[in-house]
Every structure is written in C-alpha cells, then in structure tokens.
C-alpha positions in Angstrom: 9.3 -41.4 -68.0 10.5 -45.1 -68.9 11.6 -46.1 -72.3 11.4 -50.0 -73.3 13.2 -51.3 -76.2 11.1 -53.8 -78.2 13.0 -53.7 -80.9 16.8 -52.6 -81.5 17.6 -54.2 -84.9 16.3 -54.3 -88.6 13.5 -56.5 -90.8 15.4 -59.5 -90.8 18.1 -59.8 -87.7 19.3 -63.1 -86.3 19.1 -61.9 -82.5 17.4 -58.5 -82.6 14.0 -57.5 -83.2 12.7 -54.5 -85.9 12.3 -50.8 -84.7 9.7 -50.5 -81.9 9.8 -48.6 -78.4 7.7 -48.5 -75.3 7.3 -45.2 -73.6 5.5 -44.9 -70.2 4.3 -41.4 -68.9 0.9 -40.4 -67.9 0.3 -42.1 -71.2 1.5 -45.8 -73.3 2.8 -45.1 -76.2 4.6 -46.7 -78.8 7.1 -45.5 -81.5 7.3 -47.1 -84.3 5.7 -51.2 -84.7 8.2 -53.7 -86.6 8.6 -57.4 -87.1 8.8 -59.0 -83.6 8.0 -56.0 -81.5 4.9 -57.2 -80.5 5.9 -60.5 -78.7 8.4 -58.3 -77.0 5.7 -55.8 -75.7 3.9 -58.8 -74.2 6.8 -59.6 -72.3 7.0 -56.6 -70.8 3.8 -57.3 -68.8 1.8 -54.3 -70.7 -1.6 -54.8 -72.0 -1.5 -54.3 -75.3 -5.1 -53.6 -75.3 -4.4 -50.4 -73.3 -2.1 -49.0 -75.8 -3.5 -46.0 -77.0 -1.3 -43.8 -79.4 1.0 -45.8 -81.8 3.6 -43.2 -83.1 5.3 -44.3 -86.9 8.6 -42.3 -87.7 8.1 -43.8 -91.5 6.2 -46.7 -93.2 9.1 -48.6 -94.2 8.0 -52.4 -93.4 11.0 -53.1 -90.4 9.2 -50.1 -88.7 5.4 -51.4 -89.2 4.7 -54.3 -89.9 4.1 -55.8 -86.8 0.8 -53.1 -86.1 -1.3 -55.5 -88.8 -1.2 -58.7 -86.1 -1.5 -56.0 -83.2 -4.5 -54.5 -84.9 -5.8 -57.8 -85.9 -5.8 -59.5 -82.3 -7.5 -56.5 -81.0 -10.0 -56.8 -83.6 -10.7 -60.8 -82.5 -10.5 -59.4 -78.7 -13.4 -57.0 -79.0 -15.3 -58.7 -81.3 -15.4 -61.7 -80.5 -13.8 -62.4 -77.0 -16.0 -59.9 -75.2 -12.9 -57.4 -74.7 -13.2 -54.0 -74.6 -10.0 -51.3 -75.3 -9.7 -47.3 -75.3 -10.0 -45.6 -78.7 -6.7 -45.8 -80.6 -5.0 -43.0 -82.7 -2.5 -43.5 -85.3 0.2 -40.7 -85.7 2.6 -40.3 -88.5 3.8 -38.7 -91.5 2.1 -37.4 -94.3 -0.1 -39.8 -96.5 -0.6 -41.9 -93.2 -4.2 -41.5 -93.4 -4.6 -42.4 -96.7 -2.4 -45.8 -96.2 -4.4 -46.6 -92.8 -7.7 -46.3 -94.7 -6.5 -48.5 -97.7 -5.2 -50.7 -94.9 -8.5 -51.1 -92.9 -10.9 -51.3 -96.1 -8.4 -54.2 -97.9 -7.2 -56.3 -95.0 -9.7 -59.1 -94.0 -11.7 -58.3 -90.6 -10.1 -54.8 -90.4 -12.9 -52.9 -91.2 -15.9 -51.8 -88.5 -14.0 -51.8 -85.7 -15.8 -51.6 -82.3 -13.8 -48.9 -80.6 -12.5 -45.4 -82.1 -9.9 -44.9 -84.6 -8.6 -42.1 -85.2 -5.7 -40.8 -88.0 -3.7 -38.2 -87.6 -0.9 -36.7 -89.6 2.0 -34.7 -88.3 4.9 -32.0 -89.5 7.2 -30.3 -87.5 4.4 -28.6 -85.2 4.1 -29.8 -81.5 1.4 -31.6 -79.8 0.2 -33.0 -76.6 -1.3 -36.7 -75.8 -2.3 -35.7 -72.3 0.6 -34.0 -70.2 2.9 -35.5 -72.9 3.9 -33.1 -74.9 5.1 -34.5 -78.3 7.8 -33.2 -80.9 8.0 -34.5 -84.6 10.5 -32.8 -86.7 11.3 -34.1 -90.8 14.6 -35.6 -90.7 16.7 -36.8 -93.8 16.6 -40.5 -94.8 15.6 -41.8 -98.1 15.1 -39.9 -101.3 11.2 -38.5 -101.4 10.1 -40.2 -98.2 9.0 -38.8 -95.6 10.8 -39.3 -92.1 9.6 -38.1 -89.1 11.8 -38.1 -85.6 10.1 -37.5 -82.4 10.9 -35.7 -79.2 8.4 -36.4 -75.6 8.8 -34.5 -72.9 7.1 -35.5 -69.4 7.7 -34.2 -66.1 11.0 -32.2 -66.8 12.6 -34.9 -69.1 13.5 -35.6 -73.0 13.4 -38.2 -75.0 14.6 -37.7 -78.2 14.1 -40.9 -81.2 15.4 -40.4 -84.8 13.3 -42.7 -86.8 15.9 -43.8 -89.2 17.6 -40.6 -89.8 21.2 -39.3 -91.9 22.8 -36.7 -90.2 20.9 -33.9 -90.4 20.8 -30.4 -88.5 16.9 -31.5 -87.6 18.0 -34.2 -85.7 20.6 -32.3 -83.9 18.3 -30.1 -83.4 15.4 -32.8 -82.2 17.8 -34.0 -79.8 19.0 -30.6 -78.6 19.5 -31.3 -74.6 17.9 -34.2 -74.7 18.1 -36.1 -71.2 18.6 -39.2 -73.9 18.6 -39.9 -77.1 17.6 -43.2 -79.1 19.6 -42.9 -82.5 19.8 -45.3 -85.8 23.2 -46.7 -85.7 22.3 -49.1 -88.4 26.2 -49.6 -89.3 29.7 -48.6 -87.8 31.7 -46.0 -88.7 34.1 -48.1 -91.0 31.5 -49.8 -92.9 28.7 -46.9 -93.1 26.0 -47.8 -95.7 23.2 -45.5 -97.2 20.9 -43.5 -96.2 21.2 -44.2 -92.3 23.7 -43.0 -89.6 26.5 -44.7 -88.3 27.8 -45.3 -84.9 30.6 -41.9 -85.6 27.5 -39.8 -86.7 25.7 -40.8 -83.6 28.4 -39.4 -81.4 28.9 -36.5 -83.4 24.8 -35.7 -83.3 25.0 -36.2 -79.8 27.7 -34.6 -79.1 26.7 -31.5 -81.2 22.8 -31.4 -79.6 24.5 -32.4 -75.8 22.4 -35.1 -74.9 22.4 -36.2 -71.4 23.1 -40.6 -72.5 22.5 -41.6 -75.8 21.1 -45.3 -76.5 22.9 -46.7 -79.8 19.8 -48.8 -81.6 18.5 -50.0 -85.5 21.5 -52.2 -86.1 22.1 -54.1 -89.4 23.6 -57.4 -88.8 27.0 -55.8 -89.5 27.2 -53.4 -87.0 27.7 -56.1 -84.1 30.5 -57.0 -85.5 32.3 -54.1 -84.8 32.5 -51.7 -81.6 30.2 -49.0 -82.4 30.0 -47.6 -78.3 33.8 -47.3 -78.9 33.1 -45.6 -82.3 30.2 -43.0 -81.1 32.8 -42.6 -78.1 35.2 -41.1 -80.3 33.0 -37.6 -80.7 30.8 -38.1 -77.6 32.4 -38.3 -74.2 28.5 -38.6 -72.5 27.5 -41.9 -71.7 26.7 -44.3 -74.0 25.0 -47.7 -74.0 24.4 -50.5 -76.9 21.0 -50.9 -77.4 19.3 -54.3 -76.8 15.7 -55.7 -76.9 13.7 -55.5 -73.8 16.2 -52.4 -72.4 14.5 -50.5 -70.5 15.8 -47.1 -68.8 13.7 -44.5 -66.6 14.3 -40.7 -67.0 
C-alpha cells in the first residue's frame, strides 16, 4: 500500500494544496478531490484516466472541487480525443447521489458520458473495491453534515484518513491500530479553531487508537506558524511526520 499526498492544506493556502490523497493497492484510489489536487496527481506520473474509485469524506468545496475539471477533461478525452477509461464510481456520504446527478444534468458537457458511472453512498458498513477492503465510519465535524472518515486495508496494512474530523471516539476508533494515520490538523494546539482538530488532539487520537506513524495534514495557514509535530508529540510518543504535498510513504 502507498499513500500520496496531493493535497495537505485548505481552499485557499499560499504553499499547500486542498484535501486530496492518492492510494495505490491492487486498486487507484483517491480520497477526497480539492482545489489543486489534480495538477499534483499529474505529477505523480498516474494516469488520471485510470482512476477508478474517487472516495469524498464530505462535500465541503476545499475537499471537491477539483473532481469538476477532473471529470470535465475526461469527458473531452473520451469524447472527443478518441480516449477510452474504466467505469468510475463515486463514493461518499449520504445525499452524494443526489448532488452527483444535479451535478452531471446542470454542468455543461457533463451529461452522457461514454463510460460507466456509478453512485454510491456509504455509512459505517464495510466494503470491498477488489482486495481492498474499505472502512467509512461518521465522524464529528460540522453541525448537520455529514462526515465520513475512512479506513483501507491491503495486504496486512491500515490506513486510517479522518476527513475533517473533531475529536471523536469514531475516529479513535477508525484509527484503532492503524499502521498510519492521516489526521486534520487544521490548527495548533494554542490557537485551535472550530469544528476541526488540532495538532494536541491528533496526538492524543493517536495515541488513544495506537497508531503505528501518524501523518499531521489539512493545515490552515496558521498552523505553519507554529510546531504542531512538537505539539501532537506531547500525547503521542509514535512517530510523527508534517504532512506535505506530493509525500508519499509505502506501508
């Protein structure tokens, strides 16, 4: 299992891009699509029109925005540049399927696409894309939206990813013995903001769910100003590294 970071920051970060990560098992999959992602995933050397299974944690626009130009482009490949791509399927929360089809029938050129689509919505029951077998669990963020984290596991390894999560006990529990976990540290721990974690309640998640390395990731501007490894180090004595865009770690 290899993760790729294509994103490790928020919608509008000088240096980093939005939410989006690259996982490579017997499958390509993506979790999560925001602002910026996608020019990252081309320079990872992966053909984009082989991704088959985008994975959203939440339809918040710094984790999706960027799957409209990705969709788009493989629209002009297939149509009109002779291409050809897998069927893809779209995984998220509830009410994905009804934003995906009020997507596809308002959106110029979206609609009739030459390969298979496929919508599928997801709650705190496993699933498998091939011999990767797939974990969403609810976790807490905003008020009345719905939040997904997600666990893969491949070949004897975890990988656990919050989504943008407050500390919860579902995300301990998502990330319980994790061989790594990939956790919203959108601020540090002495300047924590709303309705995320910060880099104090990723240790202590991690610590609490005894993750193998946890990957620190989703930072606000404000959070490289401070020492959030040192922070999450505090309740966390595993090891630790800041995430950055185009990181990529094998399990």
């Amino acid at each position: 299992m290899r993760l790729t970071i294509l994103g490790s920051g928020t919608n509008v970060h000088p240096t980093r891009a939005a939410a989006g990560y690259l996982v490579q098992t017997d499958q390509t999959l993506l979790l999560d699509f925001g602002p910026r992602t996608l020019m990252n995933l081309i320079k990872t050397g992966v053909d984009r029109h082989q991704i088959t299974h985008v994975l959203f944690s939440h339809f918040h626009a710094d984790h999706f925005s960027d799957f409209i130009t990705f969709f788009f482009d493989a629209m002009i490949f297939t149509k009109y540049q002779g291409g050809k791509r897998p069927p893809l399927t779209i995984i998220g929360p509830p009410g994905t399927r009804s934003l995906f089809k009020v997507l596809f029938a308002t959106l110029p050129g979206f609609s009739r696409a030459p390969f298979g689509v496929t919508l599928k919505e997801v709650d705190d029951r496993p699933f498998w894309i091939g011999r990767t077998k797939v974990l969403p669990r609810r976790v807490t963020h905003s008020p009345r939206l719905h939040c997904l984290g997600y666990r893969l596991e491949y070949g004897g390894k975890a990988l656990a990813y919050s989504g943008d999560s407050q500390y919860c006990t579902s995300l301990v529990r998502l990330c319980g013995d994790a061989d790594l976990a990939v956790l919203d540290c959108s601020f540090p721990a002495n300047r924590p903001g709303p309705v995320h974690l910060h880099a104090g309640q990723c240790g202590q998640v991690a610590h609490e769910a005894g993750v193998g390395q946890l990957i620190l990731s989703h930072f606000y501007p404000i959070a490289d100003r401070y020492d959030v490894k040192a922070q999450a180090g505090e309740r966390y004595e595993g090891t630790i590294r800041k995430g950055r865009d185009l990181l990529s770690v094998k399990l």
